[in-house]
C-alpha positions, 0 to 999 in steps of 0.5 A: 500500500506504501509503494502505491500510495507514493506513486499516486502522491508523484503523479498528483504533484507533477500533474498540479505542478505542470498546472501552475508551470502552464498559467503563462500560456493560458492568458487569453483565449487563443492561449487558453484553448490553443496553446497559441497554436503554437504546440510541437509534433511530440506534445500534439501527438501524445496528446491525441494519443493520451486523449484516445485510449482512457480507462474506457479502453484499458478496462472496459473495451479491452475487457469487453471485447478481449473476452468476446473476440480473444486474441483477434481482438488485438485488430480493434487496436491495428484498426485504431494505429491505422485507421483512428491515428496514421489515416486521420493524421493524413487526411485530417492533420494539415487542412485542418490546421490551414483552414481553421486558422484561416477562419480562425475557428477555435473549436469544432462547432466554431468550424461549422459556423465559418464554414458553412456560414450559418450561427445556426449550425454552431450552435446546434453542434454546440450543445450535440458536442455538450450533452454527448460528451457527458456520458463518455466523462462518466465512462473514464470515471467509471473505468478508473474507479473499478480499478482503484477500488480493486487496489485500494478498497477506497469507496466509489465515490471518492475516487471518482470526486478527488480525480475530477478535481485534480483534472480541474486543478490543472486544466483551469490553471494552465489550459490546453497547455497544461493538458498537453504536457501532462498528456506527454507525461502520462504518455510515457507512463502508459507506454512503459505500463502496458508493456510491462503489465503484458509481460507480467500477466502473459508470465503469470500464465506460464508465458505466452505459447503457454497462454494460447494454448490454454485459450485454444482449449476453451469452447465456445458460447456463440451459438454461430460456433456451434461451440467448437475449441480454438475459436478465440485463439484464431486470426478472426475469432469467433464473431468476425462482422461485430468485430468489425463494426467495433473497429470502425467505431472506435478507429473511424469514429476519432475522425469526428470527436470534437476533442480529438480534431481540436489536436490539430487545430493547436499544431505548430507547422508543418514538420510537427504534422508530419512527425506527428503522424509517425509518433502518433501511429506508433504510440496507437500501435503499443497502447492500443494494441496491447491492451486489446491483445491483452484483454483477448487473454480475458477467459483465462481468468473466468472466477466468480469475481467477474459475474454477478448474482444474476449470473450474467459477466461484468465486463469491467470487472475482468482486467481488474481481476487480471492485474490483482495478481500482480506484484505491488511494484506493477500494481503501482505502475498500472494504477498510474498508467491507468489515472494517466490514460483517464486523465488526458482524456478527462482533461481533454473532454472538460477543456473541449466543452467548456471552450464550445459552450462560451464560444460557440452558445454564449459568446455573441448569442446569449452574452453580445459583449464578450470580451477576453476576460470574461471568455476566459472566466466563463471556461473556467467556471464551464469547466466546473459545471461539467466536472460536476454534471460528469461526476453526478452520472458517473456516481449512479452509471446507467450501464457497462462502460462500452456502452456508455462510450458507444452511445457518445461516441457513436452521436458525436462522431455520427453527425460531425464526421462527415460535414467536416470531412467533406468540408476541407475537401470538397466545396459542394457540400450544402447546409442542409447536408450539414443538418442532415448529418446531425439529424441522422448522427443523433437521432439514430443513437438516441432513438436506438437508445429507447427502442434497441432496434439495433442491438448493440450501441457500438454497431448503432454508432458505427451505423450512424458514422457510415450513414453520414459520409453517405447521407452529406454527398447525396443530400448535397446533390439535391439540395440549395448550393451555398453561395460561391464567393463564401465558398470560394473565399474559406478555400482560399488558404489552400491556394496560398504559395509557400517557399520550402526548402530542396529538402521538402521539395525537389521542384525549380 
């Protein structure tokens, strides 16, 4: 107990003092939600990667969807490195940056706003990112509680209450800065974590040949196996489409989450892009990847403790049972790598919505005489109304982490996706594509919420995803063109001439 408390007490400085470290950057609003545009390939890229993969991940899906799928879920965390850091970085990463700074749109729904030239549309976006990322706060709560209660035995509720306020410390003091430097930080932890936790369970198992072979002689409860041996020790496992839809969600679905995007809003030039999308894939590769790898390890540990009295499996309850068994040296690292997973993802989430709410709803419609100060005090105190309303939830969830997760993700990524996607390339893209989108993203994972017409969250988001990016073009086709010269005019930043160097490029 010494050893982990000393670890939490480390963290918990460092966190709080990179918070007063960041103050000098958070002192305006370009400061305070941007870093003044101004954050480096390293900082940007593990503060995607920190913000991607939380608690959520670590205990829930790996747990989930490690037990479900075995060891071919370890391509739920490929999808992820490809698919949800190199692709998006590619695609997403520089004309992002040009374009947002040429509209000088802070944050997404601010991007909508400018770019489609409707207030309307800002703010629409605006309360859809507010209400959706409340529950995906509550499931990184959730995540990290079970863990420390297993650790600890510290009550629920106290865990969740003394991690908002630390997240708030920090974010309020310095801002996006402070979130980034801690996410560096927590990076690293995680990244020598779960190669560490990997190696001690896999040992615990008799090693790894060991480890699949004793998963190879568990059968199957999937009724399309018909019960036969091997299934979650094989390439595809034993539920290849539902394997799938989880890929695209949480590897596509990052394409579209506002607090995700608003890395490169922040990202200093063009070297740090380009660095960033290697740093950032191989930080996907190790983190993600293996905490699916080690979460397909999940039925080797089928006790009492991961079922509950009605019989049925508690999901978030397996790879707190994993790592029970570990010394206390490595209980302490994994208690750490998980506080650090939550927190970037925490912080990034608070900073994202209090930032949306005050310049995207208040500034200009609710409050016309906004200036700096009162921005900056308004993100502040956002910032604390969302810690609580998080907390609230989080101390009564209504249901498994992944699902919790799923739903947000699957609203937010379901209705921003696709306008913004075809916004940077394509400029025939109309307003009522963009309302389309948000009609369809959120009323398809809110209706399947009530009448579970698709079974599964993760599939309904992964639906509402894939239906947008088919939904924006058609709609575009048939509907109202904007007007050229607005049009024109946003993608005027990608037509502007910049001098490089022989070594970025060999052209006379």
């Amino acid at each position: 107990m010494v050893t982990k408390v000393i670890f939490l007490i480390l963290f918990f400085a460092v966190m709080v003092g990179v918070g007063f470290y960041s103050r000098k950057h958070a002192t305006n609003v370009n400061g305070f939600v941007l870093g003044g545009r101004n954050v480096g390939p390293w900082l940007t890229a593990f503060a995607y990667g920190t913000s991607y993969f939380s608690a959520v991940v670590f205990v829930g899906y790996a747990g989930q969807f490690g037990y479900k799928y075995g060891i071919s879920a370890t391509w739920i965390g490929i999808g992820n490195a490809v698919i949800g850091s190199l692709l998006a970085w590619v695609v997403l990463g520089r004309r992002t940056r040009v374009m947002s700074k040429h509209l000088s749109a802070a944050t997404m729904p601010d991007y909508f706003g400018k770019r489609y030239d409707s207030n309307a549309l800002r703010i629409a976006a605006s309360a859809i990112a507010f209400v959706f990322l409340i529950p995906y706060t509550a499931s990184v709560y959730n995540g990290l509680s079970r863990l420390f209660g297993m650790a600890f035995d510290i009550p629920y509720s106290v865990c969740v209450i003394a991690m908002a306020a630390l997240t708030g410390v920090y974010v309020i003091l310095g801002g996006y800065m402070a979130t980034a430097i801690n996410d560096f930080i927590q990076g690293i932890v995680m990244l020598f974590g779960i190669t560490a936790v990997i190696v001690a369970v896999l040992n615990g198992q008799g090693g790894f040949y060991e480890a699949v072979k004793n998963l190879s002689t568990i059968e199957s409860d999937i009724p399309r196996t018909l019960g036969q041996q091997g299934v979650f020790a094989s390439f595809f496992g034993p539920d290849l489409p539902n394997l799938i839809g989880v890929i695209i969600l949480t590897s596509l679905g990052t394409w579209g989450l506002p607090q995700m995007v608003h890395k490169f809003y922040a990202i200093k030039d063009e070297k740090s892009i380009k660095s960033g999308t290697i740093i950032s894939t191989i930080f996907a590769i190790i983190v993600s990847g293996g905490c699916y790898f080690l979460g397909g390890f999940g039925r080797l540990f089928d006790t009492p403790a991961i079922y509950a009295e009605n019989g049925s499996i508690i999901y978030d309850a397996i790879i707190p049972m994993m790592l029970s068994t570990l010394p206390d040296i490595l209980l302490g690292i994994v208690i750490v790598l998980v506080l650090s997973a939550s927190m970037s993802t925490l912080s990034s989430l608070v900073l994202t919505s209090s930032s949306t709410l005050t310049l995207d709803l208040l500034k200009d419609n609710i409050i016309k005489k906004m200036d700096e100060k009162k921005q900056l005090l308004s993100m502040r105190i956002l910032l604390v109304f969302f810690i609580v309303i998080s907390v609230v939830i989080a101390l009564d969830p209504p249901t498994f982490i992944a699902q919790l997760m799923g739903i947000s993700w699957g609203a937010l990524a379901g209705a921003f996706l696709a306008p913004f996607l075809y916004g940077l390339y394509w400029k025939g893209v109309t307003k009522a594509a963009v309302w389309a989108s948000f009609a369809c993203g959120v009323g398809l994972t809110v209706s399947n919420m009530f009448f579970k017409f698709i079974a599964s969250p993760i599939n309904a988001g992964a639906i509402a995803m894939v239906a947008g990016l088919i939904i924006v073009p058609v709609v575009s086709l048939i509907t109202p063109k904007m007007d050229k010269k607005k049009v024109d005019a946003v993608f005027t930043c990608l037509d502007e001439t910049v001098v490089v160097s022989k070594k970025k490029s060999i052209e006379e």
